[in-house]
N, CA, C and O atoms as a printed pandas DataFrame, in Angstrom:
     atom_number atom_name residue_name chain_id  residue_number  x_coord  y_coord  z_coord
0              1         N          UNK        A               1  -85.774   -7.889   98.349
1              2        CA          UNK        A               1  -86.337   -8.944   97.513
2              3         C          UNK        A               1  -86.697   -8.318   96.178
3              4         O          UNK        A               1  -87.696   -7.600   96.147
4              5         N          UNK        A               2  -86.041   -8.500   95.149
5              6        CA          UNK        A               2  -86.592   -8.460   93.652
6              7         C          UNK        A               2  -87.471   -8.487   93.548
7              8         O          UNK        A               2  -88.208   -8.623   94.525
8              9         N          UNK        A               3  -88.057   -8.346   91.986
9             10        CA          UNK        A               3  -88.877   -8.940   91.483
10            11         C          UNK        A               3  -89.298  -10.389   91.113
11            12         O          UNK        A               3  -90.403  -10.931   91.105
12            13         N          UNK        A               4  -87.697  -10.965   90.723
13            14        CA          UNK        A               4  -87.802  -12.168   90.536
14            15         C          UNK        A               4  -87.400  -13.219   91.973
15            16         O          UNK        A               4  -87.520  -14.444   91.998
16            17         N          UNK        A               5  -87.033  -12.566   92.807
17            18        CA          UNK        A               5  -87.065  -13.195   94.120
18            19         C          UNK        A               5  -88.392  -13.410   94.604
19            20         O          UNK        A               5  -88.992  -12.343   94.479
20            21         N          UNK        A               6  -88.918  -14.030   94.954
21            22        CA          UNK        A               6  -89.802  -14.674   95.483
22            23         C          UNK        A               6  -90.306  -15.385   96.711
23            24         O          UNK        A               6  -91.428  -15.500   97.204
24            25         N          UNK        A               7  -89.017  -15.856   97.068
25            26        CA          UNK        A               7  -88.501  -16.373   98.701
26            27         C          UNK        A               7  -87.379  -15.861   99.316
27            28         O          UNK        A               7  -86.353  -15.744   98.646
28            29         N          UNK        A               8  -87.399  -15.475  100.690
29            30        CA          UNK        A               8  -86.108  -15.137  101.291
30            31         C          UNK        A               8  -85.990  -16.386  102.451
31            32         O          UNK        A               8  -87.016  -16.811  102.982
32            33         N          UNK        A               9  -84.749  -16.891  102.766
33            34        CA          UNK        A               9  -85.350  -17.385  103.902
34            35         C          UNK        A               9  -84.053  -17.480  104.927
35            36         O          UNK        A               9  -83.072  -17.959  104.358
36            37         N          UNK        A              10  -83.830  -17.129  106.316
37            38        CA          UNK        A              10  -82.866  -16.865  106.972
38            39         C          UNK        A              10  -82.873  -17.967  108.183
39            40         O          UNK        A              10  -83.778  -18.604  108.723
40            41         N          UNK        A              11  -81.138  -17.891  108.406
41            42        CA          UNK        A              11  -80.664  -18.917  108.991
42            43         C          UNK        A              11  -79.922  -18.406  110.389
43            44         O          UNK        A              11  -79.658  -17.203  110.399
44            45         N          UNK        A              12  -79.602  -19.069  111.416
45            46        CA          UNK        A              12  -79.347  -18.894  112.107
46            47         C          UNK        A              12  -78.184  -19.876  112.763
47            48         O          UNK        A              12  -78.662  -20.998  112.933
48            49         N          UNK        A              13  -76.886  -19.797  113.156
49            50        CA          UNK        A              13  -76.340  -21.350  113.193
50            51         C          UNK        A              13  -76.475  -22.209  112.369
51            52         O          UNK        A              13  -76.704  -23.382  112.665
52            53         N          UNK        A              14  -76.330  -21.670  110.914
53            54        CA          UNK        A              14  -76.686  -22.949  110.237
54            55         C          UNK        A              14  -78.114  -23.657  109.876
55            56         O          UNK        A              14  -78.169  -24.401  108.896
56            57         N          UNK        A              15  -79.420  -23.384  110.788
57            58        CA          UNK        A              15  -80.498  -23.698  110.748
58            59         C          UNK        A              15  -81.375  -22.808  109.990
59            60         O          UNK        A              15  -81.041  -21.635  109.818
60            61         N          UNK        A              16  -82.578  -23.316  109.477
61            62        CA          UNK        A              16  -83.383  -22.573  108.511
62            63         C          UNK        A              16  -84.404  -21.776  110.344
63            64         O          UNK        A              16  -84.724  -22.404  111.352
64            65         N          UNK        A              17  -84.539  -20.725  110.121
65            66        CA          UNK        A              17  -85.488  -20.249  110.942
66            67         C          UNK        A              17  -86.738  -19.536  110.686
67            68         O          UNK        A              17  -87.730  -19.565  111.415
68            69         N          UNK        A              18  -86.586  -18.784  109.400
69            70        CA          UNK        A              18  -87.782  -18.298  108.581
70            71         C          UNK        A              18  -87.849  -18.523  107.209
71            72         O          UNK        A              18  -86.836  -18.490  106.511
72            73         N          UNK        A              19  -88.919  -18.740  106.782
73            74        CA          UNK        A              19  -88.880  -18.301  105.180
74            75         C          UNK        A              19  -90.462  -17.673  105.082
75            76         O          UNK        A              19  -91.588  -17.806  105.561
76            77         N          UNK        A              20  -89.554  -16.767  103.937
77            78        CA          UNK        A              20  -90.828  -15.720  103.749
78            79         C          UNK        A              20  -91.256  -15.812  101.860
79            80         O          UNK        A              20  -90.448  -15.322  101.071
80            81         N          UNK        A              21  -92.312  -16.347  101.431
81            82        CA          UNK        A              21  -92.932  -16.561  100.183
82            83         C          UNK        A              21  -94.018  -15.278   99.853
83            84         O          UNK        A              21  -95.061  -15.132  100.491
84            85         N          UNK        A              22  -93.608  -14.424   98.800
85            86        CA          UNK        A              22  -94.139  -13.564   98.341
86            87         C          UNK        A              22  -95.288  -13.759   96.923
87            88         O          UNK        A              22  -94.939  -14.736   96.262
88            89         N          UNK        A              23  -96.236  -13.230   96.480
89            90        CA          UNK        A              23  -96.863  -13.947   95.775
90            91         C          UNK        A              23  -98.130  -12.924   95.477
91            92         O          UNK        A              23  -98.402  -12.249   96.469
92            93         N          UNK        A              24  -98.858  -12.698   94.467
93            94        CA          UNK        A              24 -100.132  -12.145   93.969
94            95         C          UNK        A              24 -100.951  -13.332   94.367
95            96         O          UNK        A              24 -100.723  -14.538   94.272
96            97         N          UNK        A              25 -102.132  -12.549   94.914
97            98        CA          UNK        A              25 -103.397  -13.428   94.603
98            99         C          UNK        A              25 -104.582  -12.451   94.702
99           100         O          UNK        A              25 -104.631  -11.576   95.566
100          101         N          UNK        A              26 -105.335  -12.605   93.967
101          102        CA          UNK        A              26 -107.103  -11.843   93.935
102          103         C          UNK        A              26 -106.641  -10.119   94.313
103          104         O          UNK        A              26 -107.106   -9.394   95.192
104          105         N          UNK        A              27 -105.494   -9.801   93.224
105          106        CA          UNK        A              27 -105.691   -8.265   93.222
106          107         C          UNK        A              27 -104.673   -7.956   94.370
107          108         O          UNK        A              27 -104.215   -6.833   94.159
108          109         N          UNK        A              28 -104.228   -8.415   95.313
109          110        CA          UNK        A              28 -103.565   -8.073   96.373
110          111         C          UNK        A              28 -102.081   -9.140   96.135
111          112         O          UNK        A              28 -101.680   -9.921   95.272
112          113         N          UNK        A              29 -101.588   -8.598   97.508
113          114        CA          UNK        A              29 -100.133   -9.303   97.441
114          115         C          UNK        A              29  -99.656  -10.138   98.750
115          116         O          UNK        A              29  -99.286   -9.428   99.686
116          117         N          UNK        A              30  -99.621  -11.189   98.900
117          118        CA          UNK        A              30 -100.169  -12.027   99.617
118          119         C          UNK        A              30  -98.230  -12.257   99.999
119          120         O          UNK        A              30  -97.352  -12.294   99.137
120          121         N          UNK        A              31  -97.973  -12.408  101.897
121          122        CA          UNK        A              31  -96.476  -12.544  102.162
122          123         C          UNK        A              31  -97.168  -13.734  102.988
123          124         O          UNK        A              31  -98.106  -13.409  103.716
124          125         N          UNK        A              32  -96.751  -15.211  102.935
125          126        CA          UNK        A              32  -96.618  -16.420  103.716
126          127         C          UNK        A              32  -95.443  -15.986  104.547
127          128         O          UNK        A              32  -94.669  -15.036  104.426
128          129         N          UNK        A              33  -95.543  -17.025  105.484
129          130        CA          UNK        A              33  -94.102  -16.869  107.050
130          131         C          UNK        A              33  -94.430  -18.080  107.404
131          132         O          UNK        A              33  -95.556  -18.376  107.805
132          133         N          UNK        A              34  -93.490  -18.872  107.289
133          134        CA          UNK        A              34  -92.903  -20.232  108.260
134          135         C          UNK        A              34  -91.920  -19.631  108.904
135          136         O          UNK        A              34  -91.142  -18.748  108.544
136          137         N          UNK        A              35  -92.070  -20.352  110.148
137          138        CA          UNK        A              35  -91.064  -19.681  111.644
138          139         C          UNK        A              35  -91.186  -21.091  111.976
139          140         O          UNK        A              35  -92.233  -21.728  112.096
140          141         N          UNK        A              36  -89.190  -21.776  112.200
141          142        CA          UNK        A              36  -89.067  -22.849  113.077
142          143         C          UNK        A              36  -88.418  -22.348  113.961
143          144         O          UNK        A              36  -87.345  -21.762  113.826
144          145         N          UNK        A              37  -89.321  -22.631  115.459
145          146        CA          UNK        A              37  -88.168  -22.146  116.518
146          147         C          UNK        A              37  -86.995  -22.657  116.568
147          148         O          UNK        A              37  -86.801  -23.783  116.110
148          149         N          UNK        A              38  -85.620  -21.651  117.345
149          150        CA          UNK        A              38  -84.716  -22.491  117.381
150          151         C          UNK        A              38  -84.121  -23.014  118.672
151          152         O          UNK        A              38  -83.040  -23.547  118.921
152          153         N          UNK        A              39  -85.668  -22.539  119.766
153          154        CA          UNK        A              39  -85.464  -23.267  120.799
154          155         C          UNK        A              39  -86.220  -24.677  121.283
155          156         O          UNK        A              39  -86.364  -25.155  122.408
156          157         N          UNK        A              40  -86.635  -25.135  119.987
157          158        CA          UNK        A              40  -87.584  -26.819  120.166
158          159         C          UNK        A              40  -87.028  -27.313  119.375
159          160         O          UNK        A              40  -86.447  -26.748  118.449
160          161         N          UNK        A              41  -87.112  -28.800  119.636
161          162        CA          UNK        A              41  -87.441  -29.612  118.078
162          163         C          UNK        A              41  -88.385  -29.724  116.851
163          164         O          UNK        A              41  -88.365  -30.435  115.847
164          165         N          UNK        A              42  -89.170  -28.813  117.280
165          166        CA          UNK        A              42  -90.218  -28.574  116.279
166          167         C          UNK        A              42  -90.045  -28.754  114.832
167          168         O          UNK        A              42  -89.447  -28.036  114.030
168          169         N          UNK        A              43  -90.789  -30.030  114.627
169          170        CA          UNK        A              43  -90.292  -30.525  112.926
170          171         C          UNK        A              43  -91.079  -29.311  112.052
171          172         O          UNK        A              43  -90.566  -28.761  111.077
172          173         N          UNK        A              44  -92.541  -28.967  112.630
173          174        CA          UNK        A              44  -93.645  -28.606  111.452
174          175         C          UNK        A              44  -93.286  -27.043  111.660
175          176         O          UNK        A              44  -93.255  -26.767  112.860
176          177         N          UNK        A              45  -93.035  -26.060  110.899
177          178        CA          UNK        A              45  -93.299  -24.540  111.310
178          179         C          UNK        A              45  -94.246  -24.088  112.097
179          180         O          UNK        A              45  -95.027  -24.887  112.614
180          181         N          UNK        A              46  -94.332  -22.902  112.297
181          182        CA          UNK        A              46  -95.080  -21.881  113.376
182          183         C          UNK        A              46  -95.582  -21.162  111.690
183          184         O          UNK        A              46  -94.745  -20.821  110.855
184          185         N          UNK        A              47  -96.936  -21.063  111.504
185          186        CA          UNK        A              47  -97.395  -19.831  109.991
186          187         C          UNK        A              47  -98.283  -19.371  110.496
187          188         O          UNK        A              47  -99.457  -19.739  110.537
188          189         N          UNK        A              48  -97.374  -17.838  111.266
189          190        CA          UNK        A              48  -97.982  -16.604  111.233
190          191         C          UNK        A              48  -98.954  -16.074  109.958
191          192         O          UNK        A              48  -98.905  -16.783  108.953
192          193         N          UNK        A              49  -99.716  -15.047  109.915
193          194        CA          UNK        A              49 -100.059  -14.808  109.233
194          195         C          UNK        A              49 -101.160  -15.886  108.395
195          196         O          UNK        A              49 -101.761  -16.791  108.974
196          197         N          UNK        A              50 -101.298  -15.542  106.717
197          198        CA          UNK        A              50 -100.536  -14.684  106.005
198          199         C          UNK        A              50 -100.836  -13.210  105.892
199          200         O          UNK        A              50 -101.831  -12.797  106.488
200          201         N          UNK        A              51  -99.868  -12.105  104.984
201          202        CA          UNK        A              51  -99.915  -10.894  105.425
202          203         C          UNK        A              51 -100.404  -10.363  104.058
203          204         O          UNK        A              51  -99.795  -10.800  103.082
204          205         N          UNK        A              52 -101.458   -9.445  103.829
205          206        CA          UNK        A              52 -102.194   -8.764  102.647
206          207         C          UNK        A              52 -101.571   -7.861  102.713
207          208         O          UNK        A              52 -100.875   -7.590  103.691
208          209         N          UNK        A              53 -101.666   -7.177  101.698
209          210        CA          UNK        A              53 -101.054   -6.129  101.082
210          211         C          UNK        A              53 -101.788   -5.476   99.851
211          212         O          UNK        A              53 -102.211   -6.436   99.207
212          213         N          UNK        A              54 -102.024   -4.709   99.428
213          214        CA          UNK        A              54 -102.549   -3.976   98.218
214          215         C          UNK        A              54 -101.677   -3.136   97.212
215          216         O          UNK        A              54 -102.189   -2.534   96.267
216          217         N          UNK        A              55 -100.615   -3.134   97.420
217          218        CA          UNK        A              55  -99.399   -3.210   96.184
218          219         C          UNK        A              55  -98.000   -4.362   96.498
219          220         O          UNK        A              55  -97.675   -4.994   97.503
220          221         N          UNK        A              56  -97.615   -4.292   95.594
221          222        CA          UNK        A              56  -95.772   -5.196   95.753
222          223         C          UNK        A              56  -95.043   -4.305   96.379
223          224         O          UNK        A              56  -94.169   -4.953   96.955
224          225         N          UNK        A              57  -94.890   -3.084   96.616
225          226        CA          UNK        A              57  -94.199   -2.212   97.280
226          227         C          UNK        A              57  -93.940   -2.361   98.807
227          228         O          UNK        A              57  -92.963   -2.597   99.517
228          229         N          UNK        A              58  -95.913   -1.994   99.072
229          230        CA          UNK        A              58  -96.169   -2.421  100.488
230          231         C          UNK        A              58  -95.350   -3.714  101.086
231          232         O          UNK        A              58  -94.572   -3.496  102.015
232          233         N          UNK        A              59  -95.513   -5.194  100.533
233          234        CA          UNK        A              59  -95.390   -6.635  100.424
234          235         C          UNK        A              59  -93.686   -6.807  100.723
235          236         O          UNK        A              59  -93.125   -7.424  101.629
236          237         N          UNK        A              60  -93.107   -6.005   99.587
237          238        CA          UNK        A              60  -91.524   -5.963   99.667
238          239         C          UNK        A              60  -91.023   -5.173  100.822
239          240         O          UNK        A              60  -90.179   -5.663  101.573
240          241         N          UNK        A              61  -91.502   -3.964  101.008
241          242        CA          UNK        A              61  -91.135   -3.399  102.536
242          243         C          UNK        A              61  -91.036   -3.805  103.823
243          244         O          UNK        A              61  -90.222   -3.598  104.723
244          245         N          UNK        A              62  -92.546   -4.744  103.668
245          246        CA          UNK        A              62  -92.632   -5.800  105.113
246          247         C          UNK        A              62  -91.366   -6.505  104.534
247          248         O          UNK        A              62  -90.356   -5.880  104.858
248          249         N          UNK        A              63  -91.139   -7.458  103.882
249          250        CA          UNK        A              63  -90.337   -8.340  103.994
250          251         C          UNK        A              63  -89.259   -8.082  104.176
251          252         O          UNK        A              63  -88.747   -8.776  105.054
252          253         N          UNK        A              64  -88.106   -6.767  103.361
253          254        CA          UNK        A              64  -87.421   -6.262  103.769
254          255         C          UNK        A              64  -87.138   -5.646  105.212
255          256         O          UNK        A              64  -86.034   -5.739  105.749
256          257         N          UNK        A              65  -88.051   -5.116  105.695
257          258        CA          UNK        A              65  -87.631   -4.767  107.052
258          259         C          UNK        A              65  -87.514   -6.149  108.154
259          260         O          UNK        A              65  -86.739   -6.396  109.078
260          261         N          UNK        A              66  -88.699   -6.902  107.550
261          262        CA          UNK        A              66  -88.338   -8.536  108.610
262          263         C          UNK        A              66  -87.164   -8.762  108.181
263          264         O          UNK        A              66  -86.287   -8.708  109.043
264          265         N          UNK        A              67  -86.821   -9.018  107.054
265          266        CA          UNK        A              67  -85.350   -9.864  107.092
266          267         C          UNK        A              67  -84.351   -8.440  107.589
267          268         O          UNK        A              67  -83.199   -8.823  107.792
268          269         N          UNK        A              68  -84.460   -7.439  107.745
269          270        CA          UNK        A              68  -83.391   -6.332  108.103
270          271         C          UNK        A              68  -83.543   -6.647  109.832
271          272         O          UNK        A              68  -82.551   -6.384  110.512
272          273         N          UNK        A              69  -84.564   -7.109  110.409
273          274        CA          UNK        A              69  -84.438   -7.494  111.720
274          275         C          UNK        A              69  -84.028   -9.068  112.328
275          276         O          UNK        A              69  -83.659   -9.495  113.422
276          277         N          UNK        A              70  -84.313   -9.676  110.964
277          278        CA          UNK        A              70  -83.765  -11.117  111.406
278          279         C          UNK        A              70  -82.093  -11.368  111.323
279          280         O          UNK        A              70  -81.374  -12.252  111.789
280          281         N          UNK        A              71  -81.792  -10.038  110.420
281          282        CA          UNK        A              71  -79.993  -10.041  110.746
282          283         C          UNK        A              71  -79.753   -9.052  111.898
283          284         O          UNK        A              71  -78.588   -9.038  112.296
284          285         N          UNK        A              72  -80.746   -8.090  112.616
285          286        CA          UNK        A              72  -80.017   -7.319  113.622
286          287         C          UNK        A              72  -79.646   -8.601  114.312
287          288         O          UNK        A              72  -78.499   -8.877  114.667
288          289         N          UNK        A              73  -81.096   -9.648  114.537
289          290        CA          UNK        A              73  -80.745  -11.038  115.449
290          291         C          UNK        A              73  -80.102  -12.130  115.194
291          292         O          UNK        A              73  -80.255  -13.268  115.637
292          293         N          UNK        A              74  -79.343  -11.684  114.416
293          294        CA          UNK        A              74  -77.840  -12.373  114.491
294          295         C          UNK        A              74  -78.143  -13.496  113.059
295          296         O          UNK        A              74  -77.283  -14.333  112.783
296          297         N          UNK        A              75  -79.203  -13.410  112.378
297          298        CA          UNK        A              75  -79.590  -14.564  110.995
298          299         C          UNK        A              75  -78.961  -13.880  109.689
299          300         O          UNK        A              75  -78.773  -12.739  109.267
300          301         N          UNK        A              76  -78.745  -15.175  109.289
301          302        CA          UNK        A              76  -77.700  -14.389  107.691
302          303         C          UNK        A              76  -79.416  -15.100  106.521
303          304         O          UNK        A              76  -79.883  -16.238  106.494
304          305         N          UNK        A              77  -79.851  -13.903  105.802
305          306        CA          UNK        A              77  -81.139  -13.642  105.133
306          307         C          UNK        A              77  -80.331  -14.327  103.690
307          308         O          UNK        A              77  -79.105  -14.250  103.617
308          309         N          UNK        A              78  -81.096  -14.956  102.639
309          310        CA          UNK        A              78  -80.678  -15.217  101.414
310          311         C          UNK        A              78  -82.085  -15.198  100.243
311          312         O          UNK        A              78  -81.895  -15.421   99.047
Protein backbone atom coordinates (compact mmCIF):
# COMPACT_ATOMS: atom_id res chain seq x y z
CA UNK A 1 0.00 0.00 0.00
CA UNK A 2 1.43 3.49 -1.00
CA UNK A 3 1.25 6.42 0.23
CA UNK A 4 -1.47 7.48 -1.76
CA UNK A 5 -3.29 4.16 -1.41
CA UNK A 6 -5.40 4.28 1.25
CA UNK A 7 -7.69 1.20 0.81
CA UNK A 8 -6.88 -2.30 -0.22
CA UNK A 9 -9.62 -4.51 -0.48
CA UNK A 10 -9.60 -8.34 -1.58
CA UNK A 11 -11.81 -10.62 -3.33
CA UNK A 12 -12.43 -13.94 -3.45
CA UNK A 13 -14.69 -15.61 -6.34
CA UNK A 14 -15.50 -12.50 -7.39
CA UNK A 15 -16.83 -11.34 -3.89
CA UNK A 16 -15.53 -8.43 -1.79
CA UNK A 17 -14.20 -10.25 1.47
CA UNK A 18 -12.00 -7.61 3.17
CA UNK A 19 -11.26 -4.12 2.99
CA UNK A 20 -8.66 -2.58 4.82
CA UNK A 21 -8.81 1.61 5.33
CA UNK A 22 -5.61 3.16 6.43
CA UNK A 23 -5.66 6.60 7.95
CA UNK A 24 -3.87 9.15 10.70
CA UNK A 25 -5.67 10.09 13.63
CA UNK A 26 -4.44 11.82 17.12
CA UNK A 27 -0.65 11.22 16.34
CA UNK A 28 -1.02 7.52 15.53
CA UNK A 29 -2.05 5.47 12.50
CA UNK A 30 -5.22 4.05 12.71
CA UNK A 31 -5.92 0.42 10.11
CA UNK A 32 -10.05 -0.17 9.95
CA UNK A 33 -11.03 -4.07 8.71
CA UNK A 34 -14.41 -4.97 7.32
CA UNK A 35 -14.53 -8.84 6.93
CA UNK A 36 -17.69 -10.29 4.93
CA UNK A 37 -17.79 -13.88 5.45
CA UNK A 38 -17.91 -15.93 2.52
CA UNK A 39 -19.63 -18.57 4.22
CA UNK A 40 -23.14 -16.49 5.19
CA UNK A 41 -25.26 -14.12 3.74
CA UNK A 42 -24.14 -11.63 5.87
CA UNK A 43 -25.15 -8.20 4.37
CA UNK A 44 -23.35 -5.94 7.33
CA UNK A 45 -19.38 -6.74 7.83
CA UNK A 46 -17.59 -8.42 10.73
CA UNK A 47 -15.04 -4.87 12.11
CA UNK A 48 -12.34 -6.39 13.76
CA UNK A 49 -10.36 -4.13 15.35
CA UNK A 50 -9.47 -1.06 14.70
CA UNK A 51 -5.61 -1.51 14.73
CA UNK A 52 -3.13 1.47 16.31
CA UNK A 53 -0.06 1.93 15.28
CA UNK A 54 2.55 4.67 16.11
CA UNK A 55 4.21 5.14 12.69
CA UNK A 56 2.87 4.51 8.81
CA UNK A 57 5.53 1.95 8.53
CA UNK A 58 4.25 -0.14 11.40
CA UNK A 59 0.33 0.43 9.77
CA UNK A 60 1.65 -0.51 6.12
CA UNK A 61 3.41 -3.74 7.30
CA UNK A 62 0.26 -5.03 9.05
CA UNK A 63 -1.60 -4.41 6.03
CA UNK A 64 0.82 -5.74 3.73
CA UNK A 65 1.37 -8.91 5.37
CA UNK A 66 -2.73 -9.31 5.76
CA UNK A 67 -3.24 -8.84 2.22
CA UNK A 68 0.13 -11.19 1.53
CA UNK A 69 -2.05 -13.82 3.49
CA UNK A 70 -5.35 -13.10 2.00
CA UNK A 71 -3.68 -14.17 -1.45
CA UNK A 72 -1.82 -17.28 0.15
CA UNK A 73 -5.95 -17.93 0.66
CA UNK A 74 -6.62 -17.93 -2.61
CA UNK A 75 -8.03 -13.68 -2.69
CA UNK A 76 -6.77 -11.47 -5.52
CA UNK A 77 -5.82 -7.97 -3.11
CA UNK A 78 -6.31 -4.49 -5.15
Amino acid sequence: MSAGQRVKTARKDGRQVVTLRRNAENDQVVVHCEVYPVNSLRVEPIRPGPFFFQTEKEATAFVEETSRALEYLGCTVS
